[in-house]
GUPAMAR-724972 format. One record per residue (C-alpha): residue number from 0; x, y, z. Coordinates in Angstrom, 2 decimals, decimal comma. Layout:
GUPAMAR-724972
ROLUM  nr    east   north      up
ROLUM NUM       X       Y       Z
...
//
This chain:
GUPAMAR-724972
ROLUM  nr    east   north      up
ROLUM   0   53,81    8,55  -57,71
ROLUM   1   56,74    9,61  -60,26
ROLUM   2   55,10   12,31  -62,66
ROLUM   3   56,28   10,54  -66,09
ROLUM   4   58,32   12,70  -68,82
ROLUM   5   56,29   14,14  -71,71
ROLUM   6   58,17   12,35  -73,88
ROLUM   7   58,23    9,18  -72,41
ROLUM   8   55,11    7,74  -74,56
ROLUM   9   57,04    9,08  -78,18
ROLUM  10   60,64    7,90  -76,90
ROLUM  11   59,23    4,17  -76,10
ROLUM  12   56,95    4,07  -79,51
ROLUM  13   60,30    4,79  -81,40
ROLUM  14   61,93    2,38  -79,46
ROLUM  15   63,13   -0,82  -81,53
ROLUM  16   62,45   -4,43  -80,41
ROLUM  17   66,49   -5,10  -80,25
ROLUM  18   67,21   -1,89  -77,65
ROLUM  19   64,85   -2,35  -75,07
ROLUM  20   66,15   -3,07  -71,92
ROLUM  21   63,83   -3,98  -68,87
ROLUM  22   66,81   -2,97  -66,26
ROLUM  23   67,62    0,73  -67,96
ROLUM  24   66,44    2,76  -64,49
ROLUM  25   65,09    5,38  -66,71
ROLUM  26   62,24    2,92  -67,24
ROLUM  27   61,32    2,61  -63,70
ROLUM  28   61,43    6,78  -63,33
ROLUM  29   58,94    6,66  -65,82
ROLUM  30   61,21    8,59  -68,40
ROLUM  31   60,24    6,17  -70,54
ROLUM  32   56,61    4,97  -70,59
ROLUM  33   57,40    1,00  -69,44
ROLUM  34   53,71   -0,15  -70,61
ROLUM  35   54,44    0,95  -74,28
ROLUM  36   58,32   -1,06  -74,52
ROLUM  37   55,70   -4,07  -72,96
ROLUM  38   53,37   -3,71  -75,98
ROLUM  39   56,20   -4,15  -78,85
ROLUM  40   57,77   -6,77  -76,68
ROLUM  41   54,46   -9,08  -75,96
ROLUM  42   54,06   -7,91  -80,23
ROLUM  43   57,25   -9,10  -80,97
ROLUM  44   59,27  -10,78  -78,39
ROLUM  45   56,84  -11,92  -75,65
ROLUM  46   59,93  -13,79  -73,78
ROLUM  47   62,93  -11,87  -74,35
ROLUM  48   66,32  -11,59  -72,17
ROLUM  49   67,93   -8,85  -70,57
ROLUM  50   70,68   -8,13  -68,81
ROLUM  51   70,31   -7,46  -65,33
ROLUM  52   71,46   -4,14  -63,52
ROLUM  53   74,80   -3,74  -61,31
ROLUM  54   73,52   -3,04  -58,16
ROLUM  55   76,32   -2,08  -55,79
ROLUM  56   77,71   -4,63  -52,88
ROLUM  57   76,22   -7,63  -55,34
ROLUM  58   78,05   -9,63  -57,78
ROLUM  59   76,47   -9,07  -61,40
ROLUM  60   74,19  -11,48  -62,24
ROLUM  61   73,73  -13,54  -65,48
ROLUM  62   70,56  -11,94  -67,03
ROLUM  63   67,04  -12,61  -67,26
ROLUM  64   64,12  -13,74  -68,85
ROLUM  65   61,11  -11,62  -69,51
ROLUM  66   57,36  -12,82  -69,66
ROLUM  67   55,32  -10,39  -71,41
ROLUM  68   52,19  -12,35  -72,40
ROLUM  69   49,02  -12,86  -69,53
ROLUM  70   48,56  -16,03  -70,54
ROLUM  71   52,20  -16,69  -70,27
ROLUM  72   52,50  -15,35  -66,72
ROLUM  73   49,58  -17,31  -65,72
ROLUM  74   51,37  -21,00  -67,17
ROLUM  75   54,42  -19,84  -65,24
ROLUM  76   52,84  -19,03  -61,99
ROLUM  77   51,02  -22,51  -61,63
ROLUM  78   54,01  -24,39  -62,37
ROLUM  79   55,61  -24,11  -58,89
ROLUM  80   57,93  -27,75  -59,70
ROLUM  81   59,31  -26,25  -62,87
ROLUM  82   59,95  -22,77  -62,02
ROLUM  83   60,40  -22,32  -58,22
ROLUM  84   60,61  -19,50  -55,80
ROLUM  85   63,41  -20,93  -53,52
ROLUM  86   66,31  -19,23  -55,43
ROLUM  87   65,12  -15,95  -55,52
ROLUM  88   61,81  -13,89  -56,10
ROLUM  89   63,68  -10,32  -56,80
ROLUM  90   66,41  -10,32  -59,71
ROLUM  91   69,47   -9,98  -58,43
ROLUM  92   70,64  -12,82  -56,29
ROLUM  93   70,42  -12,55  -52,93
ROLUM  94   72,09  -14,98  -50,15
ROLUM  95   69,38  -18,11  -49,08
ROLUM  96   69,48  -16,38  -45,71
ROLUM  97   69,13  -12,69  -46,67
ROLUM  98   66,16  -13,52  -49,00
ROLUM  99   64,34  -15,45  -46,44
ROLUM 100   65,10  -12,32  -43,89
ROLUM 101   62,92  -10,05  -46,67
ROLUM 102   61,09  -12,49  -48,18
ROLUM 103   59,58  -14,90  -45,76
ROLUM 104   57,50  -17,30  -47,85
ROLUM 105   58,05  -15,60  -50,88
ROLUM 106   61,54  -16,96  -50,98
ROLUM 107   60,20  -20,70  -49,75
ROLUM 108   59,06  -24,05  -52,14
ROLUM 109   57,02  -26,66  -51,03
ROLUM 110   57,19  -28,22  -48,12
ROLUM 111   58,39  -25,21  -45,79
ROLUM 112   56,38  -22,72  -47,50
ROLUM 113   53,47  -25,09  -47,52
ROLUM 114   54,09  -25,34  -43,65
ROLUM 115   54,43  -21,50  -43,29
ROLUM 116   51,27  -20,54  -45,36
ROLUM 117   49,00  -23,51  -43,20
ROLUM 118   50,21  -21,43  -39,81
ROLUM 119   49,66  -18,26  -41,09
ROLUM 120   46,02  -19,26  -42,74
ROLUM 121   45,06  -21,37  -39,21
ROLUM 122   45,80  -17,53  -37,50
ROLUM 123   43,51  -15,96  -39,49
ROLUM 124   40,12  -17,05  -37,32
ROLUM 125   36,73  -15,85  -38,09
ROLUM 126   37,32  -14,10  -34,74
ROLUM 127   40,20  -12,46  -36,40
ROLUM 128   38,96  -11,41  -39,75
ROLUM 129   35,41  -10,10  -38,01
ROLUM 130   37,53   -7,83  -35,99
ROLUM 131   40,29   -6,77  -38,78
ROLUM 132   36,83   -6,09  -40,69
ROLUM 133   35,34   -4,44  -38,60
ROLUM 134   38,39   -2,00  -37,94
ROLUM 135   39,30   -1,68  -41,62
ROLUM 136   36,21   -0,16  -41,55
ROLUM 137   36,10    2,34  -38,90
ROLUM 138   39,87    3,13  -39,32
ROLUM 139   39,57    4,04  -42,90
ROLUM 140   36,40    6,84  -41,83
ROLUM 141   38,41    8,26  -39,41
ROLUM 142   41,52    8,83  -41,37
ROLUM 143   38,64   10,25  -44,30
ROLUM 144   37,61   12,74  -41,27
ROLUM 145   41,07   13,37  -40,32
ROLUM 146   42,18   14,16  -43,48
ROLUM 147   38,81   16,18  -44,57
ROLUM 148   39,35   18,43  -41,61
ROLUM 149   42,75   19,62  -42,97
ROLUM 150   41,57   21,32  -46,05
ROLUM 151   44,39   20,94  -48,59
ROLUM 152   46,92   18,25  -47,61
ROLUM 153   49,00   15,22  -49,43
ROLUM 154   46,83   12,55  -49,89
ROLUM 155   49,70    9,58  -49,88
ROLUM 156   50,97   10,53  -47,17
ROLUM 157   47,55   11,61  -45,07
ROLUM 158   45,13    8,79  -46,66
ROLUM 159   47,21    5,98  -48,89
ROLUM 160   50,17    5,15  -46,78
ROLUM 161   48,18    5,82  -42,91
ROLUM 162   45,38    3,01  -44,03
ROLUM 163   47,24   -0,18  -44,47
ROLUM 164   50,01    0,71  -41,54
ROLUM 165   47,91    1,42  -39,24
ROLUM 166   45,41   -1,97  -39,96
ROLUM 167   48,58   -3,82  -40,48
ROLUM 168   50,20   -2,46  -36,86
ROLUM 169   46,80   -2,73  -35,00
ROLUM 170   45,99   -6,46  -36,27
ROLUM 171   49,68   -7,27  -34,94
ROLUM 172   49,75   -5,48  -31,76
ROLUM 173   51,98   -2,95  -32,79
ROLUM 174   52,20   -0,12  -30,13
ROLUM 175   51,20    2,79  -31,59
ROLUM 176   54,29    4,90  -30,33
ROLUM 177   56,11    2,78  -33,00
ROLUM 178   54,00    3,18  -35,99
ROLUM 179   56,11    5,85  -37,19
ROLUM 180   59,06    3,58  -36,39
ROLUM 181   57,71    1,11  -38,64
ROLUM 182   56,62    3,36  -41,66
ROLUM 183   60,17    4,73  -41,32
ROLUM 184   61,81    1,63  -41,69
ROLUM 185   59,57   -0,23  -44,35
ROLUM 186   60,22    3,11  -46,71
ROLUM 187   63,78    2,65  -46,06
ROLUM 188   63,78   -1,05  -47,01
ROLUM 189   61,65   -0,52  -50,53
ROLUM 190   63,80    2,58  -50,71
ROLUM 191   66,99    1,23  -50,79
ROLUM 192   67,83    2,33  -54,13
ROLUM 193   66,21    5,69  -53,81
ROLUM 194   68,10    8,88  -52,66
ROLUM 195   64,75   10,32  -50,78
ROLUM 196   64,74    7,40  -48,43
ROLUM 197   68,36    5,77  -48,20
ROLUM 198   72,24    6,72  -48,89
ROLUM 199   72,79    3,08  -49,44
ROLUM 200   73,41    0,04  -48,25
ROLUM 201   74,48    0,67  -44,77
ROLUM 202   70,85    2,94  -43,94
ROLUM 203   69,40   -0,54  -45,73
ROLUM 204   71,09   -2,47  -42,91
ROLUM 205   70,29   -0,24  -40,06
ROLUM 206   66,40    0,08  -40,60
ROLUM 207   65,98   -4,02  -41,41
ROLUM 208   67,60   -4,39  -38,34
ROLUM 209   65,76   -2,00  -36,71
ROLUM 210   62,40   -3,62  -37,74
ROLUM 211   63,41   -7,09  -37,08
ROLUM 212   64,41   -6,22  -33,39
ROLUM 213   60,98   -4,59  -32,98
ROLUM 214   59,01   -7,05  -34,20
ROLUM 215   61,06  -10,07  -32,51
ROLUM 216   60,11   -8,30  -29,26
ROLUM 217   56,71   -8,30  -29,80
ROLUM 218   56,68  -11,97  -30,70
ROLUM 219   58,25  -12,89  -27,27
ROLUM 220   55,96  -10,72  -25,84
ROLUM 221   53,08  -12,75  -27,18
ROLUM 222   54,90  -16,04  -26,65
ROLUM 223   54,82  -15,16  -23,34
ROLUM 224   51,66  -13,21  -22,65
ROLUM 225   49,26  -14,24  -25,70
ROLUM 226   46,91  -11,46  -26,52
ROLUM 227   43,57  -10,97  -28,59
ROLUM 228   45,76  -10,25  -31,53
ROLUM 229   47,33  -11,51  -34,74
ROLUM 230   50,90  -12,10  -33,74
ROLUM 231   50,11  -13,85  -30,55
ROLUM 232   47,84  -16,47  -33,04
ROLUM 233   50,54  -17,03  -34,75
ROLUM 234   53,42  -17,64  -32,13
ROLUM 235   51,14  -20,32  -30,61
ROLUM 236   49,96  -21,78  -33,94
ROLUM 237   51,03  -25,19  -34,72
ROLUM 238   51,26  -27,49  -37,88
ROLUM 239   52,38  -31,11  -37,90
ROLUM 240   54,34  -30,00  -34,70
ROLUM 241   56,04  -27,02  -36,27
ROLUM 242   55,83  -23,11  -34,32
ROLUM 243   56,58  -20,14  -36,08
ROLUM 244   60,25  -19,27  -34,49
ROLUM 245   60,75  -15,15  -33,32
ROLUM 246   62,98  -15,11  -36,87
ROLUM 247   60,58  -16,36  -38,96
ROLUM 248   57,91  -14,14  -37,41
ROLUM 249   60,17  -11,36  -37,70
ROLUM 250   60,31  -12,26  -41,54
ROLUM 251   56,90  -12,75  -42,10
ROLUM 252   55,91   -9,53  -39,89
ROLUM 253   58,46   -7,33  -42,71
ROLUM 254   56,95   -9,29  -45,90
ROLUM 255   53,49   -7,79  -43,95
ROLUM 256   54,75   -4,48  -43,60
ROLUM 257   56,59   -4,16  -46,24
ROLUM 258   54,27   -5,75  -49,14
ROLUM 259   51,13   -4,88  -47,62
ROLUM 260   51,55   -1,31  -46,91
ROLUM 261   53,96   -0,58  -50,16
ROLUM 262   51,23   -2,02  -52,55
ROLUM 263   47,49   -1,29  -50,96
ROLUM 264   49,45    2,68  -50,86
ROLUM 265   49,74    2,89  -54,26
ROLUM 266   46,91    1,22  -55,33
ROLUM 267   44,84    3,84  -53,76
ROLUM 268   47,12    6,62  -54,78
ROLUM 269   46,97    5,38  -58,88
ROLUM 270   43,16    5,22  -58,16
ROLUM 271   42,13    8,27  -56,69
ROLUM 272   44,62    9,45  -59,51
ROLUM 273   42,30    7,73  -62,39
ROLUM 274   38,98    9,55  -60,88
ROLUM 275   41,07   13,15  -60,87
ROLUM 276   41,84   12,59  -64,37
ROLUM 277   38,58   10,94  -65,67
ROLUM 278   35,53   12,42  -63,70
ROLUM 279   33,10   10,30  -65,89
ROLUM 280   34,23    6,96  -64,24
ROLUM 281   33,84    9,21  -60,90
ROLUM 282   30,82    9,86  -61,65
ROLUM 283   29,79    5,93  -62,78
ROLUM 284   31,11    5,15  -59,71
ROLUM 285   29,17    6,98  -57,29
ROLUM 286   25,82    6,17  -59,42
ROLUM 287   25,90    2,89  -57,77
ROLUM 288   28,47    3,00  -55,29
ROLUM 289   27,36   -0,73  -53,20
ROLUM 290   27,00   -2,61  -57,00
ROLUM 291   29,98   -0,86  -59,04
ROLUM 292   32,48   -0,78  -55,53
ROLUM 293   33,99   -4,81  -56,26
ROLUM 294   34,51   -4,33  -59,81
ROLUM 295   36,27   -0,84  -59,76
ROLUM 296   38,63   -2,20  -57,04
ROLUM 297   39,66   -4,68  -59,43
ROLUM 298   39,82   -2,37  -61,85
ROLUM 299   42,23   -0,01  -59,69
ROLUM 300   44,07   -3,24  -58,73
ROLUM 301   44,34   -4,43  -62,99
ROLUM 302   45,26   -0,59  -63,85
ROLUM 303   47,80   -0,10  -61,19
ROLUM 304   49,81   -3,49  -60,85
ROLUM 305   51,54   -2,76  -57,65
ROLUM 306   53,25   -5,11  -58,18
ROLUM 307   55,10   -5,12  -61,47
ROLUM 308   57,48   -7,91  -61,18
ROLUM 309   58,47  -11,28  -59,85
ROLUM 310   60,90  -13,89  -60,47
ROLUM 311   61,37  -17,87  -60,59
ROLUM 312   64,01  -19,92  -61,73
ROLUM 313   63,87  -22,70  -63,76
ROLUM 314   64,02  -26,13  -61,76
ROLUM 315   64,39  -27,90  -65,62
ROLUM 316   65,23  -27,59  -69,23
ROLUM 317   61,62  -26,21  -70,51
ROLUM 318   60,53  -23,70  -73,03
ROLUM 319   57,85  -20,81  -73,04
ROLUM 320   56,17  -19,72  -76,04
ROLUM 321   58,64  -21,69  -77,70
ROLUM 322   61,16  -19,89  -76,02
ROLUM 323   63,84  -22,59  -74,63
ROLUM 324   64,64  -21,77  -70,93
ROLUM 325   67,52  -23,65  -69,95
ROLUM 326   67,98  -25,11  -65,84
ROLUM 327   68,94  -22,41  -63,47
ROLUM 328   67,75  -19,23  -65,84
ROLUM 329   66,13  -16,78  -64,08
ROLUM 330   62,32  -16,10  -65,33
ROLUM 331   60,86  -12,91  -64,54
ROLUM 332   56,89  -12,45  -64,44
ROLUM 333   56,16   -8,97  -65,66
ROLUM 334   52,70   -8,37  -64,02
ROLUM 335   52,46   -4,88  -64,90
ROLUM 336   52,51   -6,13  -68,91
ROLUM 337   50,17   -8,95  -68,75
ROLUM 338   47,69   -7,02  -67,01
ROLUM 339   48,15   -4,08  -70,37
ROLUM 340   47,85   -7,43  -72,38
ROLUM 341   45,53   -7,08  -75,43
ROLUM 342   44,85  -10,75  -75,54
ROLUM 343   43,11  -10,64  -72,66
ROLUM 344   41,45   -7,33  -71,87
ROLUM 345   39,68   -5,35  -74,17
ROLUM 346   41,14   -1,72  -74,93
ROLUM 347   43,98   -2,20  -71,76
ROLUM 348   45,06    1,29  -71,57
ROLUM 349   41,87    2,21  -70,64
ROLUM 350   40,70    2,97  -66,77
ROLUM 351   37,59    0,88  -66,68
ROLUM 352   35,52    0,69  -63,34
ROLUM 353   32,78   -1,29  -65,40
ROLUM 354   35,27   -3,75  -67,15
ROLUM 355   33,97   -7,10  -67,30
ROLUM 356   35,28   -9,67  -67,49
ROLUM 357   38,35   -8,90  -66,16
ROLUM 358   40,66  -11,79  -65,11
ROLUM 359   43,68   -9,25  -63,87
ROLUM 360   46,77  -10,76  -62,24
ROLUM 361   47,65   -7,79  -59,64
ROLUM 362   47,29  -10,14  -56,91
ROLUM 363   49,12  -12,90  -58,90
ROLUM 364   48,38  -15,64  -61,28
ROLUM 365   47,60  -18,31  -58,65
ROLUM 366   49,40  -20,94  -57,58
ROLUM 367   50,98  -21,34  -54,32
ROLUM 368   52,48  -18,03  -53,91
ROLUM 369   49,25  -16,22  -54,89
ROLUM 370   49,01  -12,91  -52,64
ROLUM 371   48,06  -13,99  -49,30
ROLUM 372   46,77  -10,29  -48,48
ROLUM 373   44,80  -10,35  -51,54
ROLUM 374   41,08   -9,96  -49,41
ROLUM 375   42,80   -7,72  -46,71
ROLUM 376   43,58   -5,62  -49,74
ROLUM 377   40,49   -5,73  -51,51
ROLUM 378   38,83   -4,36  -48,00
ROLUM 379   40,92   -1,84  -47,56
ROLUM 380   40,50   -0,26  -50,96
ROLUM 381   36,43   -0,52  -50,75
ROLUM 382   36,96    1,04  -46,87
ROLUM 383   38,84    3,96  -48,07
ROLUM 384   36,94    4,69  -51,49
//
């Protein structure tokens, strides 16, 4: 977690509408707080366009459109034939191939990601998800004992980041010599950008190599020696004829990796944060830790937003908000705002473990590309709290 600048809160109030600009990295390093620049724009401009940031080794891209609004977000999400996911789900533009090698079914429309989700969902037994249950649970007390034991230590690194790689690399058959291998190389993919993890593009090459090799050797593995494990479900899953190929496993396996150990790590982190700083909801908490548990996961999820951004592209001429969105413009979804979003929660800024209702979108708006992980998540946060 970046600490944010003292200033940032004053520097984005005094901010105007006209000079805010989503893809100014000083936003992002929390130098600038990003959920006050999302209040005047869902005030004043709830879809507003921005330019998009030169990122080196890419060509620069056309711009953007921001979605502010919750109920915005939501219209957007569960309108998969007018905005689609097919030409991108991260801003900058990314070659079909290369965003399918990250992305997996994130960077898929109907039919093939229809296809894709059907063989991943038929994996996912009751055999399956008794077991992954089951471990969540008994992995997430022993890294609580293993971490307890050490006196002081750094809780992202000991608790937040060990809980959902080591589920994710025991429900796949992941040898454990390699966990470290795979930790190593997911931080260098989401790290790209950032000088603690990566130099640039070349360390971005080497580690998604790196994890794709790994993980197309386990799938063979399976293909040829099925186990009582996730990946060997889904190498001999079937729909309508179709098999998962090595590739597209290898794909998939990264998306898992990558998006379910970045975002169920800093979900924990920003809530064990909250309870530091608020010992009152702490203290709520505990009073009736069984009833209160669901609700201030969602809470932690609505509060966090791990996920503070996606994008579509418009399939059509439309308009949101009265906005008019031409064919081709990218549209992105700014999670992180709509779940701040006055309209729909009551007092936003505040940490909550007791809010109710609370119709968050951390997990997504629905639709087809709602998160997939979203009840691996939830049980992994209620494990480890």
């Amino acid at each position: 977690m970046v600490r944010q600048h003292p200033d940032a809160v004053a520097v984005a109030r005094a901010t105007p509408v006209d000079a805010i600009d989503l893809s100014h990295g000083g936003i992002w390093a929390r130098q600038v707080d990003r959920y006050e620049l999302f209040r005047t724009l869902r005030d004043h401009r709830p879809v507003s366009f921005h330019r998009e940031a030169q990122i080196e080794g890419f060509p620069h891209g056309p711009g953007y459109w921001a979605i502010t609004r919750h109920a915005d977000v939501r219209a957007v999400s569960r309108d998969p034939e007018t905005f689609c996911n097919g030409q991108g789900y991260l801003i900058v533009d990314l070659p079909s191939e290369l965003g399918e090698f990250y992305g997996s079914m994130l960077h898929m429309d109907a039919p093939r990601h229809t296809r894709m989700r059907l063989i991943v969902n038929r994996s996912f037994t009751p055999r399956h998800v008794a077991r992954i249950e089951q471990y969540v649970d008994e992995k997430a007390s022993s890294i609580v004992d293993r971490a307890r034991d050490l006196g002081e230590f750094d809780f992202v690194a000991e608790v937040a980041a060990a809980l959902p790689l080591e589920v994710i690399c025991e429900m796949m058959g992941i040898p454990e010599s390699l966990w470290p291998t795979v930790l190593r190389c997911t931080n260098g993919i989401l790290g790209a950008t950032d000088p603690e993890y990566s130099s640039g593009f070349d360390d971005l090459l080497q580690v998604s190599l790196e994890i794709a090799a790994l993980a197309e050797d386990v799938a063979k593995a399976r293909l040829a020696h099925p186990g009582d494990d996730l990946t060997s479900a889904l190498m001999h899953a079937e729909v309508d004829g179709h098999r998962l190929t090595t590739a597209e496993y290898a794909s998939f396996f990264i998306l898992l990796v990558v998006a379910g150990n970045e975002t169920t790590r800093n979900a924990t982190t920003h809530g064990i944060w909250q309870l530091a700083l608020d010992p009152a909801q702490r203290a709520a908490w505990l009073a009736d830790l069984d009833a209160r548990t669901p609700g201030a996961i969602d809470e932690i999820v609505r509060y966090s937003s791990p996920v503070q951004i996606f994008r579509r592209t418009a399939t059509r001429d439309t308009e949101i908000a009265g906005q008019p969105i031409a064919t081709g413009e990218k549209v992105v979804l700014c999670f992180g705002s709509a779940n701040r979003d006055e309209r729909a929660f009551d007092d936003p800024d505040r940490f909550d473990i007791l809010r109710s209702p609370n119709d968050h979108l951390g997990f997504g708006a629905g639709g087809p590309h709602f998160c997939l992980g979203a009840n691996l998540a939830r049980r992994e946060l209620r494990a480890i709290f």
